[in-house]
C-alpha positions as MATLAB code, in Angstrom:
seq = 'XXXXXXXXXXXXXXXXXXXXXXXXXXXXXXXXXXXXXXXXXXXXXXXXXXXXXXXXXXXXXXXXXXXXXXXXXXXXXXXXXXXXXXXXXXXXXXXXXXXXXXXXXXXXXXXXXXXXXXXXXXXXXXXXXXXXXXXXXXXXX';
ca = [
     174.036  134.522  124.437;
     173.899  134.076  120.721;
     175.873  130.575  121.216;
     172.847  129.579  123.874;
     170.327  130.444  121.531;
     172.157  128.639  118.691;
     171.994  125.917  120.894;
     169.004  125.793  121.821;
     167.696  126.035  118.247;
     169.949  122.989  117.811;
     168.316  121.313  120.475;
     165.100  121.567  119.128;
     165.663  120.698  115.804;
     164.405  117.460  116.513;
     161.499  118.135  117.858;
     160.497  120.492  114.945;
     161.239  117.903  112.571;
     158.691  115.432  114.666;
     156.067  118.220  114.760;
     156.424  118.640  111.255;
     156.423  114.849  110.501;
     153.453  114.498  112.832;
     151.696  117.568  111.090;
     151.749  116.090  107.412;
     150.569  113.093  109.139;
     147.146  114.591  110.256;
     146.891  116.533  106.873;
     147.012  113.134  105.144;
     144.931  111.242  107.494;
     142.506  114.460  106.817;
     142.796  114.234  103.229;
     142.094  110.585  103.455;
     139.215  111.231  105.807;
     138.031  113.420  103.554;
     137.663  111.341  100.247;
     136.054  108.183  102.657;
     133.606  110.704  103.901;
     132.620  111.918  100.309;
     133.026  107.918   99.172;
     130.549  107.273  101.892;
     128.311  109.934  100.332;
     128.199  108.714   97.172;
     127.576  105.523   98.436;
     124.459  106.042  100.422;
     123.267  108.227   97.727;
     123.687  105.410   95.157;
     121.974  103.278   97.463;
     119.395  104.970   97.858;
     119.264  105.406   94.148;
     119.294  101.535   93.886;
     116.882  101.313   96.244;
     113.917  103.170   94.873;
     114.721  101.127   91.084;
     114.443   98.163   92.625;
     111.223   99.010   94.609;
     109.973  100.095   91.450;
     110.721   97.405   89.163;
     109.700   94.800   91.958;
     105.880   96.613   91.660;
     106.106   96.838   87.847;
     106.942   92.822   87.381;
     105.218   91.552   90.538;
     101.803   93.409   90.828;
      99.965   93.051   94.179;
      97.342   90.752   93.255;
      94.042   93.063   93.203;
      90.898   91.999   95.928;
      88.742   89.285   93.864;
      85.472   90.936   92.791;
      84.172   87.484   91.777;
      80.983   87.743   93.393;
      80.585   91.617   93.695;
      78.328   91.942   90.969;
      76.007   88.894   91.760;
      73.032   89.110   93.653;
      73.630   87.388   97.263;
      71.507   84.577   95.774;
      73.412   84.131   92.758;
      76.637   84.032   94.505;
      75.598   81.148   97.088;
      74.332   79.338   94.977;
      77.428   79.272   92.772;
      79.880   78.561   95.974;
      77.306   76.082   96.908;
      77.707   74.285   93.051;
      80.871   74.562   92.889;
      82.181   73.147   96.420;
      79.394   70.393   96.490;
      78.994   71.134  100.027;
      79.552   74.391  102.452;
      78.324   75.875  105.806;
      77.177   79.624  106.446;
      80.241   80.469  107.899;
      82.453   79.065  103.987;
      79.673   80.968  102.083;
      79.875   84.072  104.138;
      84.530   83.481  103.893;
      84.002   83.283  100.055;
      81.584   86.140   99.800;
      84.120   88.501  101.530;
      86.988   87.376   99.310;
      85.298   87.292   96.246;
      84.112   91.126   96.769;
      80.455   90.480   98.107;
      79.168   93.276  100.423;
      77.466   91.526  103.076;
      75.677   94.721  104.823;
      73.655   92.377  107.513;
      74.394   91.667  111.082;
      73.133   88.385  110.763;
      74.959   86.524  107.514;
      73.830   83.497  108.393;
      70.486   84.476  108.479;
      70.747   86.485  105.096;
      72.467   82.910  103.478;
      69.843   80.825  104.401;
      66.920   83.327  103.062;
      68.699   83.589   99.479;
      68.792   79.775   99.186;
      65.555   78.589  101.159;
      63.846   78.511   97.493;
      66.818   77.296   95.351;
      66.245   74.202   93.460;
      70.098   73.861   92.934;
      70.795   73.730   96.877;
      69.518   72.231  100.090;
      69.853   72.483  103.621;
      71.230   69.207  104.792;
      71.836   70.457  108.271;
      71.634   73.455  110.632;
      74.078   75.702  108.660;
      75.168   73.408  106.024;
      73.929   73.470  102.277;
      74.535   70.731   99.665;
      74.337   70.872   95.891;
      71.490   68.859   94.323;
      72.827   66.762   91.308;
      69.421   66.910   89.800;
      67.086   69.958   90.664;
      63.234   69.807   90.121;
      62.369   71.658   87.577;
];
């Protein structure tokens, strides 16, 4: 009996030596798993890292342009008058574009109508059509 399990340990000797070739294997495909995973850690934080500098220093050197407020503190009068110079020619619906962007609060429902009120008694503009104003190179005075 002791020769049959002699033999049979001999028999398997192979085999243990595969299992045991196959287990440090896995232990250094772990190990290797194991520093990718934390590389791949490191990297996202990093990233991320990068990330928010960049976002930061992109704001710092390239400011959003702020809204124009080129008109905010003009009367509505003041402010058509001047897109009105300074074009040579606009419609209602330029003046009322220009107002917006430049800052202008235009609280009526009616812009048009609220245009053509501020310059019915400018000497600098006239109406040349329905909804169309044109400098005047020489106002009355």
């Amino acid at each position: 009996m002791w020769y049959a399990h002699t033999a049979m340990n001999g028999d398997l000797a192979p085999l243990q030596e595969s299992v045991h070739y196959y287990e440090k294997q896995v232990q250094a495909a772990q190990e290797a798993f194991d520093r990718a995973n934390a590389n791949l850690e490191a990297a996202q934080r990093n990233l991320a890292l990068a990330k928010s500098f960049y976002e930061l220093e992109s704001r710092r050197l390239q400011p959003e342009a702020a809204p124009s407020r080129r008109f905010a503190d003009m009367t509505l009068r003041e402010a058509c008058v001047t897109i009105v110079m300074q074009s040579g020619r606009a419609t209602a619906n330029e003046i009322v574009e220009q107002l917006r962007d430049g800052g202008h609060e235009l609280t009526t429902s009616f812009p048009g109508r609220a245009i053509h009120a501020a310059l019915i008694r400018a000497r600098e503009v006239r109406k040349v059509g329905p909804g169309v104003y044109q400098a005047v190179t020489n106002p009355a005075r």
